[in-house]
C-alpha positions as CSV (number, residue, x, y, z in Angstrom):
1,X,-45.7,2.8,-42.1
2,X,-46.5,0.6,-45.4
3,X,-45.9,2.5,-48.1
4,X,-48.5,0.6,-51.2
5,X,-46.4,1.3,-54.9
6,X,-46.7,0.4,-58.1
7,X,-43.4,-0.7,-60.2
8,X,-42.5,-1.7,-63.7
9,X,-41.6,-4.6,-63.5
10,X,-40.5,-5.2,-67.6
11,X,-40.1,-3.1,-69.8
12,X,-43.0,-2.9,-72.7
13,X,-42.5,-3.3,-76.0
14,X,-45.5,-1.3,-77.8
15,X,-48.3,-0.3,-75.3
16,X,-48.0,-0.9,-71.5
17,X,-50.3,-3.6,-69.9
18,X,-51.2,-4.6,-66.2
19,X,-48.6,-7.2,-66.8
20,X,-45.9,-5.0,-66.9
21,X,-46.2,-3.8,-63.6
22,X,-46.2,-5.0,-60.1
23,X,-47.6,-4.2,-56.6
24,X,-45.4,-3.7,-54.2
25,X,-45.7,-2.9,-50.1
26,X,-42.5,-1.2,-48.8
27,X,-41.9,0.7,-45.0
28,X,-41.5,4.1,-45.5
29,X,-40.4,7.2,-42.9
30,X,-42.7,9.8,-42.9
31,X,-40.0,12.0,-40.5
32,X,-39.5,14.6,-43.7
33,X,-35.1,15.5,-43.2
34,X,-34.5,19.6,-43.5
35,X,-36.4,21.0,-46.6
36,X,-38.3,18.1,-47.1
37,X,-42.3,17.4,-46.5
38,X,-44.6,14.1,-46.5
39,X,-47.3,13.9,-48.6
40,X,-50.1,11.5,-49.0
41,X,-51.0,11.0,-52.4
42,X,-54.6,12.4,-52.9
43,X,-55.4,12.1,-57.0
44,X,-52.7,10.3,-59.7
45,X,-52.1,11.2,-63.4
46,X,-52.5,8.6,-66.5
47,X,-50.8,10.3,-69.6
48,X,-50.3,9.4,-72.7
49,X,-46.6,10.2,-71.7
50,X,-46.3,7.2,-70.0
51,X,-45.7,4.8,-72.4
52,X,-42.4,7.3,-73.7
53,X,-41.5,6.9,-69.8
54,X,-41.0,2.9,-69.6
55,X,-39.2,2.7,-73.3
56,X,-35.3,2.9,-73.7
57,X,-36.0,5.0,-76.5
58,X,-34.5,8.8,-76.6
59,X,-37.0,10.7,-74.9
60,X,-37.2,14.1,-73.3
61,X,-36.7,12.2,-69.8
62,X,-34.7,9.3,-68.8
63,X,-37.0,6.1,-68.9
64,X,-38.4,4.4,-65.5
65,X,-35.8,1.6,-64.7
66,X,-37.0,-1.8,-63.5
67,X,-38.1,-2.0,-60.2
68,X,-38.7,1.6,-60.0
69,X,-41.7,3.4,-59.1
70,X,-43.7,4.3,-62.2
71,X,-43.4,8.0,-62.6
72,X,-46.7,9.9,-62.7
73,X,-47.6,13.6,-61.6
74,X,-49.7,13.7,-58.7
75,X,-51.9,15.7,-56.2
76,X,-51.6,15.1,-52.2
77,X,-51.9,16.2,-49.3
78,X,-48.8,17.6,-46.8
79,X,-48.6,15.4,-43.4
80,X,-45.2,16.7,-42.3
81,X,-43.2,19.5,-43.2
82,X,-39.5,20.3,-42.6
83,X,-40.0,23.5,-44.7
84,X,-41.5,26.9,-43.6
85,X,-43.1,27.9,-46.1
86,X,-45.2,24.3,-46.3
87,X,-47.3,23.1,-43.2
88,X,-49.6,20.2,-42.2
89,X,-52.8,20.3,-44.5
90,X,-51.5,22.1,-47.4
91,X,-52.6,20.8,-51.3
92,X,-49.1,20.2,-53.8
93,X,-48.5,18.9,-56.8
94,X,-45.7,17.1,-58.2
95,X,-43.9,14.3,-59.6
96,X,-44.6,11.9,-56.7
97,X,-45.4,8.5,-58.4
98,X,-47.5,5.6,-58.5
99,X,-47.7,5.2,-54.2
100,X,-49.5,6.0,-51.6
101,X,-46.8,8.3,-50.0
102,X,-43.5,10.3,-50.7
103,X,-41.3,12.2,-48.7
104,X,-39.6,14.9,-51.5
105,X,-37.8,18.0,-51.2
106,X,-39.5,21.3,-51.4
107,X,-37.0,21.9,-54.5
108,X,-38.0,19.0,-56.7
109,X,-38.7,20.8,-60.2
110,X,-42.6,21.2,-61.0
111,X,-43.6,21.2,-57.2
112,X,-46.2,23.4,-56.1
113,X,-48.9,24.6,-53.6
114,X,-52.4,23.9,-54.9
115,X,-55.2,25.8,-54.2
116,X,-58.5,23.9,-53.0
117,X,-60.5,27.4,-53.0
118,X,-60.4,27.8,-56.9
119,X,-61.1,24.7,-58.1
120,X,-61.4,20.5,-57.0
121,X,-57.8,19.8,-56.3
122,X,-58.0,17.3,-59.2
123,X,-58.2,20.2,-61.5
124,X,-54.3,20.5,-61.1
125,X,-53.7,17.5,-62.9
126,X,-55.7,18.0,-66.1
127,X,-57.4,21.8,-67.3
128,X,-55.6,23.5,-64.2
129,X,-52.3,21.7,-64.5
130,X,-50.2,19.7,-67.6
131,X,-53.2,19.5,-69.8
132,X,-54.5,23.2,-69.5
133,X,-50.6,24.5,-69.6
134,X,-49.9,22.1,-72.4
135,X,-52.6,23.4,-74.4
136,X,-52.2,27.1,-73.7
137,X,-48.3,26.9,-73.9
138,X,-48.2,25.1,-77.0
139,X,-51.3,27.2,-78.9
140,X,-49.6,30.5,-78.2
141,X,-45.7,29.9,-78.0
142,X,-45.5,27.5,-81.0
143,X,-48.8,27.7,-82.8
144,X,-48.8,31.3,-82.6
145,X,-52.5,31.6,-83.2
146,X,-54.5,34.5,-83.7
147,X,-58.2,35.5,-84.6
148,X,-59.3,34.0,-88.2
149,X,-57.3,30.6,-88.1
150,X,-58.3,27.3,-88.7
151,X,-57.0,25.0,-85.8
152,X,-56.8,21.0,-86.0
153,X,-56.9,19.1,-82.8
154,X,-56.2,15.3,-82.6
155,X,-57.4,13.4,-80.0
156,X,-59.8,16.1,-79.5
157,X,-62.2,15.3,-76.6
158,X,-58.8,14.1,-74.4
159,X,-57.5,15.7,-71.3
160,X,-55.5,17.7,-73.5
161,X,-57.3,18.3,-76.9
162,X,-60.4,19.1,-74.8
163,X,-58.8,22.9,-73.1
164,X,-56.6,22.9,-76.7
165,X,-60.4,23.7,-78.7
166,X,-61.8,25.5,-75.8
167,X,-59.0,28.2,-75.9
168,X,-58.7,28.3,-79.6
169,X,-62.1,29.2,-80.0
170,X,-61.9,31.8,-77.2
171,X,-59.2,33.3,-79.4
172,X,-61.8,33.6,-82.1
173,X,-60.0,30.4,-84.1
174,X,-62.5,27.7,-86.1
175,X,-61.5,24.5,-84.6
176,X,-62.1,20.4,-86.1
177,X,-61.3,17.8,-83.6
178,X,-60.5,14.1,-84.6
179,X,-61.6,11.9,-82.3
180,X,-62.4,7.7,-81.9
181,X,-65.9,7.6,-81.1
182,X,-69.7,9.2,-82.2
183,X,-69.7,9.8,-78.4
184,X,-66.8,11.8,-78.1
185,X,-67.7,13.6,-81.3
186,X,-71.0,15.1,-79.9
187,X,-68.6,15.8,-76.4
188,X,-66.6,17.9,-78.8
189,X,-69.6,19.6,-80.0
190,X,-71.5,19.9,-77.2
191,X,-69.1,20.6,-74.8
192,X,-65.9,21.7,-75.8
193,X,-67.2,24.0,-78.4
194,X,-65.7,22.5,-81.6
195,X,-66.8,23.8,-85.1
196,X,-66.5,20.2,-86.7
197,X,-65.9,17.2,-85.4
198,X,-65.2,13.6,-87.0
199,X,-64.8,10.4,-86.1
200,X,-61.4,9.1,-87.9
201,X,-62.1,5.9,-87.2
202,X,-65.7,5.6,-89.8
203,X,-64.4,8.0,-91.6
204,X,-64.5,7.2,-95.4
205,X,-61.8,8.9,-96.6
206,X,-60.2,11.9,-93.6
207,X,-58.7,13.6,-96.2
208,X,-61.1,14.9,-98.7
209,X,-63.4,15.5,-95.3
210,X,-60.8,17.4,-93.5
211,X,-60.4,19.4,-97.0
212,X,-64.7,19.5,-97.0
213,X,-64.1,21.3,-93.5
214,X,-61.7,23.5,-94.2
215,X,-61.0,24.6,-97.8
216,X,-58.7,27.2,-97.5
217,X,-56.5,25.2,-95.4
218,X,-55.2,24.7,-91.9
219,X,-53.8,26.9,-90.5
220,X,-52.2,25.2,-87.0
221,X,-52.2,21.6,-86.4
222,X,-52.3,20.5,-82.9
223,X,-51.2,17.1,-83.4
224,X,-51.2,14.7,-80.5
225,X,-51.2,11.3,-82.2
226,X,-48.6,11.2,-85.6
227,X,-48.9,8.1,-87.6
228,X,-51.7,7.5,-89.8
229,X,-53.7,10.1,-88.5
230,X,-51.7,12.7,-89.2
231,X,-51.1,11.5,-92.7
232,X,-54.4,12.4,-93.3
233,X,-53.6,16.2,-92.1
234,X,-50.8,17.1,-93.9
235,X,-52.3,17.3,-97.4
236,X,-54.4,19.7,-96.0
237,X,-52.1,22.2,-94.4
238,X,-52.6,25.8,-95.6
239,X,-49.3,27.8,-96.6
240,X,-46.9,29.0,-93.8
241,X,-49.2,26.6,-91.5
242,X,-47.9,25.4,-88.4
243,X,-47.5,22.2,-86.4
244,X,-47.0,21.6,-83.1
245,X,-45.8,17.8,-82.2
246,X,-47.1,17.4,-78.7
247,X,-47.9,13.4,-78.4
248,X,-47.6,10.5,-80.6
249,X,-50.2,8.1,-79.4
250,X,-50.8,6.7,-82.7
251,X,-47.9,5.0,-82.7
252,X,-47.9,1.6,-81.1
253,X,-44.0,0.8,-81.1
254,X,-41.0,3.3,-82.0
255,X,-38.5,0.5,-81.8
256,X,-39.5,-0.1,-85.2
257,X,-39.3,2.5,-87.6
258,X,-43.0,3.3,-88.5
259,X,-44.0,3.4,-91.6
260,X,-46.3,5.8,-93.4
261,X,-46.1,8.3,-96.0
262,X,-43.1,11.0,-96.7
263,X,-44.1,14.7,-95.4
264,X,-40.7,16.5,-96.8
265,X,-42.9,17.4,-100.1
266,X,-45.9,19.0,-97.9
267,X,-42.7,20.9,-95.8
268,X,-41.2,22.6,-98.8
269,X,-43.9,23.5,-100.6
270,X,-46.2,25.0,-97.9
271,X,-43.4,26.6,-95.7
272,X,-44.3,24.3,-93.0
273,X,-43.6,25.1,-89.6
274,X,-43.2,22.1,-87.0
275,X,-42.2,21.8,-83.6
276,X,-42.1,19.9,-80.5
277,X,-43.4,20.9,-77.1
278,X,-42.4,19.4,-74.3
279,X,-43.7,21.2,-71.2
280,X,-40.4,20.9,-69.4
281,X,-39.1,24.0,-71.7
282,X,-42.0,26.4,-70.3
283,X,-41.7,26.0,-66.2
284,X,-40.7,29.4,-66.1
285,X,-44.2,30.4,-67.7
286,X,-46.3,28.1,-65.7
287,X,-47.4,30.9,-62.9
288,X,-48.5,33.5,-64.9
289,X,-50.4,30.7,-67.4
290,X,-51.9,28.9,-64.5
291,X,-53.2,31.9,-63.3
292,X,-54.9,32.5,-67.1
293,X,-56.3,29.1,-67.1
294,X,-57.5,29.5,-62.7
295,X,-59.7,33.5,-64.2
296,X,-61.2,30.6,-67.6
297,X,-62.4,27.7,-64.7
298,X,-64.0,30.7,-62.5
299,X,-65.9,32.8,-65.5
300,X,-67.1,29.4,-66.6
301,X,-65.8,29.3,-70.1
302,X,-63.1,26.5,-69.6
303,X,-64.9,23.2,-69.1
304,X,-63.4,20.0,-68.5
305,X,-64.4,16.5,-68.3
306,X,-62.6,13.8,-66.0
307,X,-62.4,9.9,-65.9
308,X,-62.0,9.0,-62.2
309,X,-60.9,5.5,-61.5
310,X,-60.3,4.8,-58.0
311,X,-57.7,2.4,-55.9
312,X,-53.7,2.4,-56.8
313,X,-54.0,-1.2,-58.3
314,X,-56.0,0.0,-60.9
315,X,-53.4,2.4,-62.6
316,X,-51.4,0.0,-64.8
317,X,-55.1,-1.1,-66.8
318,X,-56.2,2.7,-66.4
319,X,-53.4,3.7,-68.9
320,X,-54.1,0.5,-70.8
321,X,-57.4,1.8,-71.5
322,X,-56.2,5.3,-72.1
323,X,-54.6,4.2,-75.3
324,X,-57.3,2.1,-76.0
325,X,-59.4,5.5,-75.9
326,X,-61.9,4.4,-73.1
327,X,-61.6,7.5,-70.8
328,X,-63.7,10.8,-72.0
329,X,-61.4,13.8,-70.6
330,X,-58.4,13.5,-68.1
331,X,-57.6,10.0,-66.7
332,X,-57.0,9.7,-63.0
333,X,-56.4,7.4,-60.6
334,X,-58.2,8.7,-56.9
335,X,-56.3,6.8,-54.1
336,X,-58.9,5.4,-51.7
């Protein structure tokens, strides 16, 4: 059978464009070997992630080699199994690529059943998979938040920064997004429950509004984009406040050192905390968090918003746009 895939092709310096990858038509064996099944992709991923994936700089992963099918997290559907516990018809999730199929084994890291009576099975890519874990994990495990706090979300009305307010505030938190656009300020508001929202980009000055918002201080800082925007934060961090360093999208090229201001002065004299998360660190939690995030979706207080573009060629300028900020909630790619 023809398998359709998208590969890089070169390897980007700054953000990825269509140009960077390829369309490809390969045979493929859909006769799954012991322990393996064959799965027809159903729903793609675009993350922000991606661009860290196709750059030779240190990352968390090893980066996408040339020629290779561009890594994404998927949803499809099981079409042969070689593995008891998986049959014909069942919904997984995985790290299955840009393509229209994939034979994997059943003990590839991150794979998993998905479960079409809770929620649309797109659900596991965005609030019911990496987005809603993200933002849960993260909040709890580094941010450590708790009733009272002040919580700052960049890229707020994202796939990620969207659940990231919606669970703060269920925690009894006051939450300001930063987001790109007047539309995905009132999305924040409207939708996603935000306190405050602004838009960084007509912003006057971010600071002295961010200080307006919040005068005694943040207290965690969800920060998905660095850079400039961040810049803006820091000043405004309340004492013992902490960070948590889950995307950099602000960022156009880290094989140049960026410049910006110094935060070591804002570190020492608050008693900063700041770490990275990288959802790899937190498989072991991902049951018992999914299964939080699965009793949010069905009580109705965890809403979500999703950007559905449709056909595999489209993927390379869906993540283009997603830097660009043109999708409002989780950007997918639906496999026609």
């Amino acid at each position: 059978m023809k398998n359709q895939q998208i590969v890089l092709n070169e390897r980007p310096v700054g953000i990825p464009q269509p140009m960077h990858f390829s369309a490809t038509s390969n045979e493929i064996d859909l006769s799954p070997g012991e322990g393996q099944i064959a799965i027809k992709n159903l729903y793609l991923s675009i993350d922000p992630a991606m661009r860290g994936w196709v750059s030779l700089e240190e990352n968390y992963l090893p980066p996408v080699e040339i020629g290779e099918v561009m890594r994404s997290i998927a949803v499809g559907e099981v079409i042969q199994s070689n593995h008891p516990n998986f049959v014909k018809g069942d919904c997984v999730y995985g790290m299955f690529g840009w393509q229209e199929y994939c034979v994997v084994d059943v003990a590839t890291p991150m794979l998993r059943k998905v479960n079409p009576n809770i929620a649309p099975v797109s659900t596991a890519l965005g609030a019911l998979g990496p987005n809603g874990l993200t933002a849960y994990l993260a909040l709890h495990e580094i941010g450590q938040i708790k009733s009272g706090d002040t919580v700052l979300i960049s890229t707020a009305a994202g796939g990620v920064g969207s659940i990231a307010g919606q669970i703060a505030k269920l925690m009894g938190c006051t939450c300001i997004g930063l987001t790109g656009s007047d539309e995905k300020v009132a999305l924040c508001l409207e939708e996603f429950g935000y306190d405050h929202a602004i838009n960084y980009k007509t912003c006057n000055n971010l600071e002295d509004k961010i200080r307006e918002l919040a005068p005694q201080g943040i207290n965690v800082f969800f920060d998905n984009t660095s850079g400039h925007i961040a810049d803006s934060v820091y000043p405004a961090l309340a004492l013992n406040a902490r960070v948590i360093q889950v995307g950099t999208a602000a960022i156009d090229n880290w094989e140049t050192s960026p410049s910006g201001p110094r935060r070591d002065r804002y570190v020492l004299t608050k008693r900063l905390t700041i770490a990275g998360f990288v959802i790899l660190d937190y498989i072991a939690k991902f049951p018992e968090t999914l299964a939080q995030l699965a009793h949010l979706f069905q009580e109705g207080k965890l809403n979500y918003k999703e950007s559905i573009t449709d056909g595999l060629e489209n993927a390379p300028m869906a993540l283009t746009n997603l830097y660009e900020g043109l999708n409002k909630g989780k950007q997918l790619i639906r496999i026609c």
